[in-house]
C-alpha positions, 0 to 999 in steps of 0.5 A: 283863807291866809294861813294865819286866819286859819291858824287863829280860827282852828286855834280859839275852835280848840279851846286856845286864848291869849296869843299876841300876834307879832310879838318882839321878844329881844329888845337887842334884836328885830326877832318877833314870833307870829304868834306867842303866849304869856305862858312862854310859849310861841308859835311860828307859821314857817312858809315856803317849806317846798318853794325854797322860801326864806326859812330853807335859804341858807341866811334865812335857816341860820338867822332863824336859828339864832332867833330859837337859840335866842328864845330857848335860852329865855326859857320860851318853847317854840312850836313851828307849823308849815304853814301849807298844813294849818290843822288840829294834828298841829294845834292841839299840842300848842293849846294843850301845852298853854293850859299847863303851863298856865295853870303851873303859872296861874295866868288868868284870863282877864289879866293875861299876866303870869303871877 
């Protein structure tokens, strides 16, 4: 099972809804986040942590700074996972967080929007 579908499942098993896969966040710029809700919450599936994968290599880091820097300075909170460790430990804080930033913005279920 790929990281992600075990993400996805562990996800919606905790009671998590909502999440756009793949979603770009900057027009001015490629950035995406593996996962992100309109809550203003995101949540990035880092992978190769102990294989020198491009999120520990020199431009991969910096570039993935300037994509955090970038969304927190849009007011979006990043969750960041190893994706060699896709568990609740990790998920349920993303949920918890989701449904209370949801209620504070009333983002309904059916319109996915934040009135």
């Amino acid at each position: 099972m790929t990281p992600s579908a075990k993400f996805e499942i562990l996800f919606k098993s905790l009671g998590g809804w909502g999440l756009v896969k793949e979603y770009k966040f900057a027009e001015s710029r490629r950035f995406r986040f593996d996962y992100y809700h309109l809550s203003g919450v995101s949540v990035e599936l880092e992978g190769g942590v102990w294989t020198r994968g491009r999120h520990t290599r020199p431009s991969g880091f910096l570039n993935d700074m300037e994509k955090y820097n970038l969304a927190a300075s849009m007011g979006i909170l990043v969750f960041r996972i190893p994706s060699h460790d896709i568990s609740a430990n990790w998920i349920y804080p993303i949920v918890e967080t989701i449904n209370q930033r949801s209620n504070q913005c009333q983002i309904s279920t059916d319109t996915q929007s934040c009135q």
